[in-house]
N, C-alpha and C positions, 0 to 999 in steps of 0.2 A: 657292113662297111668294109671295103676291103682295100688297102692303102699298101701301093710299093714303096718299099724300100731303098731308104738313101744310104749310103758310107757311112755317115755322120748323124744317122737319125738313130735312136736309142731303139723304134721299134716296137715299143711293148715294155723294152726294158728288162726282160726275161731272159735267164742264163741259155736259153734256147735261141730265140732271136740276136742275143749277141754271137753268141756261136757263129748264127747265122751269115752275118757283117763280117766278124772275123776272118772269115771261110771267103765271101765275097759271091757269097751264093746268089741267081736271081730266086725269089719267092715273093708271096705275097701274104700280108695279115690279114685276118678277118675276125672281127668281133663280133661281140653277142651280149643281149642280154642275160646271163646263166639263171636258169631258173631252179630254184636248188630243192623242188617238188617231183621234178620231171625226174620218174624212173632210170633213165638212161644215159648219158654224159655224153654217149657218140651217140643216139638215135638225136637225142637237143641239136647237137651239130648240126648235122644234115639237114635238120629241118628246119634251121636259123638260118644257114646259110645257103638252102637251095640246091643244094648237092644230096646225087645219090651215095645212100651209105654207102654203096662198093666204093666211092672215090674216097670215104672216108674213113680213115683208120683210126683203133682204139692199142694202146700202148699198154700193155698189161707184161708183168715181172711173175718170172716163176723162177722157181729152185731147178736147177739141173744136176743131179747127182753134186748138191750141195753147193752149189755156184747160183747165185741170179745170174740170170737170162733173160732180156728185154726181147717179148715179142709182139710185133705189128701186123694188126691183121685187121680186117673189114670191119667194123661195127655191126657189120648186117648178117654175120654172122660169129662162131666160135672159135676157141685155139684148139686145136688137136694135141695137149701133151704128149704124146706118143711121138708125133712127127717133129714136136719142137726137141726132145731132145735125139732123137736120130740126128737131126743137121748142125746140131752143133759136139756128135760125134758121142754121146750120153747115151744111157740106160734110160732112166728113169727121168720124169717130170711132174710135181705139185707147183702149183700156185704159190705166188713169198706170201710168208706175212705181210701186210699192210704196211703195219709200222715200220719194218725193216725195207717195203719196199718204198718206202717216202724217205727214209733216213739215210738210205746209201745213194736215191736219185738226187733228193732236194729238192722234191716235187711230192705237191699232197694228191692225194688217189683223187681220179677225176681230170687234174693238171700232168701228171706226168708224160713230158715230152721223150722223147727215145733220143733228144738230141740237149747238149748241153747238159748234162748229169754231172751232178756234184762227184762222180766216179764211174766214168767209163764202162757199161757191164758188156758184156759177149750181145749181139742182137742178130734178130732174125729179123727178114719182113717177109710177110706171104707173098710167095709166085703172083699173085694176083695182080700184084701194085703194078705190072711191068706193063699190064694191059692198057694203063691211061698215061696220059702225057704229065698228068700233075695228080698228087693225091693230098687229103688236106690229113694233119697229126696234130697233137696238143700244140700250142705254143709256150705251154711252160702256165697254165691257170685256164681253169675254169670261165670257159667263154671266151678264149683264145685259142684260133688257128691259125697255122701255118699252110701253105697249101706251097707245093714243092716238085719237082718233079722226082719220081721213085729212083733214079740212078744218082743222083744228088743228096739224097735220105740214105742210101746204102753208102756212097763214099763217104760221106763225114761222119757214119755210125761203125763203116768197117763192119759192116752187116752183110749180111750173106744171106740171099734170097730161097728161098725155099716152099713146099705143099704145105702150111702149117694152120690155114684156116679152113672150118670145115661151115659149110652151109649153113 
């Protein structure tokens, strides 16, 4: 079901979608039933909402020479730690903790939006996204998208596009 956005509509209600309004972005929500069997949190996406994975992006936080680092990249494929900390000028790249990376977004793993974070991290998105007119990212929960155009997801994340998914 996929519903635009009013000024005054709540949205979803998530620190992401308000962002969203706040900002005055156009986008569009789409919901799902989340099926909490399904292996995968971005392959459920795409295949609830009909879109190919490349349009759809998974929001995963890594440590960058001791910094989280939010990066976006395909669902249909992976993050190249290597490339993600070359472009945000880093040595080194692991995976955050879980915990730590739900505690400093405010978003539980699954749900984390790369927009609207209880504390602003450094973000990448993969080169890739620039290829489509709209790519869809969490909305802030499980069984919530945003679907958004990629130069719109880079300005209000102050992200910086980059090679950083790999096949």
């Amino acid at each position: 079901m996929a519903k635009k956005a009013k000024k005054n509509d709540q949205a979803g209600g998530t620190p992401a979608t308000v962002a969203l309004m706040r900002a005055g972005t156009a986008y569009t929500l789409h919901s799902y039933a989340h099926d909490p069997a399904h292996p995968s949190y971005g392959e459920e996406a795409a295949e609830a909402l009909g879109v190919t994975p490349e349009r759809v992006f998974k929001t995963l936080v890594a440590e960058v020479d001791g910094t989280l680092t939010v990066a976006v990249v395909p669902v249909a494929g992976s993050l190249d730690l290597k490339a993600l900390a070359a472009a945000v000028g880093g040595k080194r790249a692991v995976m955050a903790d879980p915990a730590a990376a739900e505690r400093t977004t405010g978003y539980v793993r699954g749900g984390i939006s790369p927009l609207g974070q209880r504390k602003p991290l450094p973000t990448v998105i993969d080169a890739s996204a620039g290829a489509h007119p709209t790519i869809c990212v969490s909305a802030g929960r499980r069984g919530l998208e945003v679907e958004l155009a990629p130069a719109d997801l880079a300005s209000l994340t102050k992200a910086v596009l980059a090679p950083i998914g790999r096949a």
